[in-house]
C-alpha positions as CSV (number, residue, x, y, z in Angstrom):
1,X,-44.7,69.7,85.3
2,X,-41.2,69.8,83.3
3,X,-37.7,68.0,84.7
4,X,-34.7,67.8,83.2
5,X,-32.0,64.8,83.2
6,X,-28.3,65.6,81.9
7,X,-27.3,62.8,79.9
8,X,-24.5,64.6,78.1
9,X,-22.3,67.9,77.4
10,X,-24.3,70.6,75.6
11,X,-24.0,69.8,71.8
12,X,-23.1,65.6,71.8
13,X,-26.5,65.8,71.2
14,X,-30.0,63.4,72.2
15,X,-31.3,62.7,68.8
16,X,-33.6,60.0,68.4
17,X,-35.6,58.3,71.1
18,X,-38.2,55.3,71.9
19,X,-39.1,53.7,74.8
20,X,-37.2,50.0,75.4
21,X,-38.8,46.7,75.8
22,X,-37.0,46.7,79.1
23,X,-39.4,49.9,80.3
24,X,-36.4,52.2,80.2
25,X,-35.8,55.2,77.4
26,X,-33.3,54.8,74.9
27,X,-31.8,57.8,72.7
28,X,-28.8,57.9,70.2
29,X,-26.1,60.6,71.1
30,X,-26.2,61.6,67.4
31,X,-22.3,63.8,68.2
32,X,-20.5,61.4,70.5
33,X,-21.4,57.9,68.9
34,X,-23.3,56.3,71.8
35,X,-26.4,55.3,73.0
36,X,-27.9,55.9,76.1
37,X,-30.7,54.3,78.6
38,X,-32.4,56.2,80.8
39,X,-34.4,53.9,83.7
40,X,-37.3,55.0,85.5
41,X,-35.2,55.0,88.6
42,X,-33.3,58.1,86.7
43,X,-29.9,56.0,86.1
44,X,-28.6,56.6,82.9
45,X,-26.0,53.9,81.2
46,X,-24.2,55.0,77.9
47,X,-23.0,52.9,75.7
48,X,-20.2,53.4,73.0
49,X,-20.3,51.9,69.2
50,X,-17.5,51.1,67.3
51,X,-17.0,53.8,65.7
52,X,-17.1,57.5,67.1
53,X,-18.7,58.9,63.8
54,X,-21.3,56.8,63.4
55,X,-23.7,59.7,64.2
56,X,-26.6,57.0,65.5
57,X,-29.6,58.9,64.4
58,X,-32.9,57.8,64.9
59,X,-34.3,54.8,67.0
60,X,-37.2,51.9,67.3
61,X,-37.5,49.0,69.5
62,X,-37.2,45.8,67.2
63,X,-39.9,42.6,66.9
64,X,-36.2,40.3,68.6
65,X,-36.4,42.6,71.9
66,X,-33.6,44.3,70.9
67,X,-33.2,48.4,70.3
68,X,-32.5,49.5,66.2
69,X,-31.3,52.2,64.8
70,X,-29.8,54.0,61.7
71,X,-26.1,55.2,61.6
72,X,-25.8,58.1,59.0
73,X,-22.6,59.0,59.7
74,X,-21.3,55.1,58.6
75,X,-24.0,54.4,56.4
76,X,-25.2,51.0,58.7
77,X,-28.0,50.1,60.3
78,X,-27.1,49.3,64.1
79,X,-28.8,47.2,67.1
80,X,-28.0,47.1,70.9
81,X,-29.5,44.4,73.3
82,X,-30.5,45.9,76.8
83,X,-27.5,44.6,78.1
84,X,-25.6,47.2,76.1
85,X,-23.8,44.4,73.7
86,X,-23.9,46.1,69.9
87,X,-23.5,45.3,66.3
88,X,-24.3,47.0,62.9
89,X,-24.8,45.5,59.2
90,X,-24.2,47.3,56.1
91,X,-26.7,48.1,53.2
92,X,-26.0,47.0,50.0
93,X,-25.6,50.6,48.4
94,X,-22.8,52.3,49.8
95,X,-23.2,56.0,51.7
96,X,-27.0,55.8,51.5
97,X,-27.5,58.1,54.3
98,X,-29.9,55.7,56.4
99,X,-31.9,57.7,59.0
100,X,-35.9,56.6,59.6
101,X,-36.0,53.2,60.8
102,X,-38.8,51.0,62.3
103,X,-40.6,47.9,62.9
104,X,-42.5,46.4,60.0
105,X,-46.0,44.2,60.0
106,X,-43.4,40.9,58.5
107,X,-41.1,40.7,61.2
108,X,-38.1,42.6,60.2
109,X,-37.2,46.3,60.4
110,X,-37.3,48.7,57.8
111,X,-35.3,52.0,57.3
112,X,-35.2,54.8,54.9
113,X,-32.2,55.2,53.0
114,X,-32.0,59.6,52.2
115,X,-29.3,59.5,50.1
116,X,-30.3,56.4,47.8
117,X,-33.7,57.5,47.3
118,X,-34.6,53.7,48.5
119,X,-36.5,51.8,51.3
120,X,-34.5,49.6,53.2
121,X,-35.3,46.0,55.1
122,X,-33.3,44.1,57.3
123,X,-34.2,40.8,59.1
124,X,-33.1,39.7,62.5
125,X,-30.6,37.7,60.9
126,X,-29.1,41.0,59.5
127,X,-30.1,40.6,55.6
128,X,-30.8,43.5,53.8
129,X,-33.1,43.9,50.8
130,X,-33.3,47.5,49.1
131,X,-36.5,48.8,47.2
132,X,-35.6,51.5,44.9
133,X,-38.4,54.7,45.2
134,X,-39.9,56.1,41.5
135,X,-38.1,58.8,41.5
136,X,-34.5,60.7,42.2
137,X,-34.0,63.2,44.5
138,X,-36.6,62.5,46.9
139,X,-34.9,62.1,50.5
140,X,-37.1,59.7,52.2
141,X,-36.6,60.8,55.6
142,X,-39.1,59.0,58.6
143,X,-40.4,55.9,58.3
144,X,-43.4,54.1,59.9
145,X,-45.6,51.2,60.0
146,X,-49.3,52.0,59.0
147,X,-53.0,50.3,60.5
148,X,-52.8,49.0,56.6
149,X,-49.7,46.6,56.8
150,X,-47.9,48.6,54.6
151,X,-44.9,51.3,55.2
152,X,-45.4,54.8,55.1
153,X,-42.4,57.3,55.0
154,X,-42.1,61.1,53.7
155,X,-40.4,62.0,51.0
156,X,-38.9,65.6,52.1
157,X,-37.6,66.5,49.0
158,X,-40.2,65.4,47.1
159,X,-43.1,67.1,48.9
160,X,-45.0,63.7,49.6
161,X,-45.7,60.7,51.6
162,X,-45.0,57.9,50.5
163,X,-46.5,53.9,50.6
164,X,-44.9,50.6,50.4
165,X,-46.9,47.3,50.6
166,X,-44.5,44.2,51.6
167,X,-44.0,42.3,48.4
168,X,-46.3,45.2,45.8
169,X,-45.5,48.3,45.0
170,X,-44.8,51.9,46.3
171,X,-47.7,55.0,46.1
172,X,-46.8,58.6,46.3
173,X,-49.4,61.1,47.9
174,X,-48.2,64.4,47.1
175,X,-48.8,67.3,49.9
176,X,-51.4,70.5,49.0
177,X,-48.6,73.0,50.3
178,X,-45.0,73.5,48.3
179,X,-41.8,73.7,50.1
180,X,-43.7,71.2,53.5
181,X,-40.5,69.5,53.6
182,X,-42.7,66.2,55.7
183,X,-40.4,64.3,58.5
184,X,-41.4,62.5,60.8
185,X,-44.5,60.5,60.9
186,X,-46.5,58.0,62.9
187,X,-49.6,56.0,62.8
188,X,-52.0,58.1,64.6
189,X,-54.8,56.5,66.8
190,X,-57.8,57.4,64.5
191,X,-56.1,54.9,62.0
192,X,-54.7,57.6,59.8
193,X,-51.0,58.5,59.0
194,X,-49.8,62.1,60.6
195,X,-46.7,63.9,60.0
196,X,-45.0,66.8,59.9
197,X,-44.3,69.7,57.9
198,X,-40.6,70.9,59.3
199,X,-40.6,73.6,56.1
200,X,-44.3,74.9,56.4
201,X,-44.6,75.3,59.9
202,X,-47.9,72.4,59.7
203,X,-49.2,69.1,61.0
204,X,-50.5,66.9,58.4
205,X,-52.2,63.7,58.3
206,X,-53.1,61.3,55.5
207,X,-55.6,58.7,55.9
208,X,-55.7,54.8,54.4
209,X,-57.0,56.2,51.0
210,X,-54.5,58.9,50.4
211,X,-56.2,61.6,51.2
212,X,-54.1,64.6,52.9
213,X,-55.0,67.3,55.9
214,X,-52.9,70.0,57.2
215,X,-53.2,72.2,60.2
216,X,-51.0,75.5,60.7
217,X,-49.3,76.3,63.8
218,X,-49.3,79.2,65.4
219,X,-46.0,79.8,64.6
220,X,-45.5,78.7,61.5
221,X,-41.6,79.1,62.5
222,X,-41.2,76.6,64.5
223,X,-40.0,73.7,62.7
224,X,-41.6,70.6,63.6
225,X,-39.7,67.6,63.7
226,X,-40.6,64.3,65.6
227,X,-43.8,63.1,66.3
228,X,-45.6,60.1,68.4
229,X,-49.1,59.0,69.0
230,X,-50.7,59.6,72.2
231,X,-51.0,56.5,73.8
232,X,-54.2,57.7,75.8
233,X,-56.4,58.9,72.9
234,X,-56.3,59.7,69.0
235,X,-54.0,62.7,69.2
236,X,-50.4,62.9,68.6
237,X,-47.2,65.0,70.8
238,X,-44.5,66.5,68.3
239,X,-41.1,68.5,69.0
240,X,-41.2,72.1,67.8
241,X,-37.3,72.4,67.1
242,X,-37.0,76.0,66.2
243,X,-39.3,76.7,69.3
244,X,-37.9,74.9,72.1
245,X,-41.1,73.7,72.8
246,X,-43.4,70.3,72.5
247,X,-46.8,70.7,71.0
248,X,-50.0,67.9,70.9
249,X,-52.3,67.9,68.0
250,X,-55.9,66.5,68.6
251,X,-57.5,64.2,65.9
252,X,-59.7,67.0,65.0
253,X,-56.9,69.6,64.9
254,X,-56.7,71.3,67.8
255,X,-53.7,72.2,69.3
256,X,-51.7,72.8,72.7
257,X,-48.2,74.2,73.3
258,X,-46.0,73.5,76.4
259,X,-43.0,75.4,76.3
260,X,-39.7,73.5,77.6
261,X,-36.8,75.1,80.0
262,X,-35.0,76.3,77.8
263,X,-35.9,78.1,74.3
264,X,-32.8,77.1,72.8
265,X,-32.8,73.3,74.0
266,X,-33.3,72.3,70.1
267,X,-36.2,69.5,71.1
268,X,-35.8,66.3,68.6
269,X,-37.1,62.8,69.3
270,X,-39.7,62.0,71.7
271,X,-41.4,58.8,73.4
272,X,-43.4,58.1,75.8
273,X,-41.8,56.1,78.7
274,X,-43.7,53.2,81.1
275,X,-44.1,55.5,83.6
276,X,-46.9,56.9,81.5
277,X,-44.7,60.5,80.9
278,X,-43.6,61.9,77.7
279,X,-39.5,62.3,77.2
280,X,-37.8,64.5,74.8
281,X,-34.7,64.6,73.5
282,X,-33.0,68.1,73.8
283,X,-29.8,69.0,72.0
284,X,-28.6,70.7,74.8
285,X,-27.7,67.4,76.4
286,X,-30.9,66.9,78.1
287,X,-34.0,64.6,78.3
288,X,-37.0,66.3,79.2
289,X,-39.8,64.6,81.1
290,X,-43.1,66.1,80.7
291,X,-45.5,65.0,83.9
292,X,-48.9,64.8,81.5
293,X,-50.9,64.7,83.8
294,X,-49.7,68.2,86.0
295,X,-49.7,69.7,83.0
């Protein structure tokens, strides 16, 4: 069973989402510079940033309680306490297009910078420390902490995933098929690394060792954009953008489709909320929830 919230006006646009340490969901309105919570009760709070163009992108809940996320439109790395109080900090390197962000094994939170081809850190205190990648041009785009300790993080220009250990070095897998264009990722619960292809139309995962799998949709139009990890088993659910639709990928590659309201919602982040259901952010101005187990 699919509902639908309105949080916004079609177009100021549910982007990034996670659930809150408070229960609640929490998405960035990517168009309108705000954040939003959506309770379990259904009321919905939305909360302004300082800036109108800050175009908050994507968001993780932090190790201090408190909800992170990137700001691409101001190049700055933002936080908001459940009691809606916000503040942002600045990267070193100017316009470096920040956009993945997450919680690291050390403590801190770690973002991807697209623009700067580098991997950002910031601790709760709001330092920042920058780790340039090997190479130009590679767009790190997602961002997410792996079973290993390290950072993992697609490089969608590039064509590969990417590793960083915490005080070593950085490791770059490349993908089997050209033009994959990898975004987001997550650690799966087989203790490998999936992704997925938004360019090829595939799901890939790459275990501890480096060693890559991909799985073609059925339409391999559909763009895939935003994954999670099933909470209740090894598989993972991911947004079809292109599609309008959600999809779940099994650990050994099988696949479901559920098809959302709308076919031209434009489905982006997703996270699973304490009620147990999975929510979806939908460009339309929506949040989808998705009753897993009526469906």
């Amino acid at each position: 069973m699919i509902s639908l919230t309105q949080l916004t006006d079609p177009g100021q646009g549910p982007y990034g989402m996670t659930q809150g340490p408070d229960g609640a969901v929490w998405t960035t309105l990517v168009h309108s510079g705000e954040i939003a919570r959506l309770g379990m009760d259904g009321r919905v709070d939305r909360y302004g940033l300082d800036a109108p163009g800050s175009k908050p992108t994507v968001i993780t809940q932090g190790p201090d309680g408190a909800l992170w996320f990137s700001r691409y439109g101001d190049h700055r790395i933002g936080r908001i306490g459940t009691d809606g109080r916000a503040s942002s900090y600045t990267p070193p390197t100017p316009e470096s297009g920040p956009y993945g962000i997450t919680p690291g094994p050390d403590g801190a939170v770690w973002f991807t910078q697209m623009n700067a081809d580098r991997i950002g850190r910031v601790d709760m205190a709001g330092g920042i420390t920058e780790y340039p990648l090997p190479e130009r041009g590679t767009y790190p785009s997602a961002i997410a902490a792996g079973p290993d300790g390290a950072l993992w993080f697609t490089l969608n220009q590039a064509n590969a995933v990417g590793r960083l250990v915490p005080g070593g070095g950085t490791t770059v897998f490349p993908l089997p098929t050209e033009g994959a264009a990898p975004v987001g990722i997550t650690q799966g619960g087989d203790g490998a690394m999936w992704f997925v292809e938004i360019g090829a139309g595939q799901i890939g995962r790459v275990s501890m060792e480096g060693e890559v799998t991909e799985y073609a949709l059925p339409d391999r139009s559909a763009r895939p954009h935003a994954l999670v990890a099933d909470p209740a088993g090894a598989g993972c659910w991911f947004t079809q953008w292109a599609a309008g639709s959600v999809g779940y990928i099994g650990a050994d590659g099988g696949l479901r489709e559920y098809a959302l309201p709308s076919g031209t919602s434009e489905p982006h982040g997703l996270a699973f909320g304490a009620d147990g259901a999975l929510y979806v952010a939908l460009e339309s101005g929506h949040v989808a929830r998705l009753d897993l187990r009526a469906a």
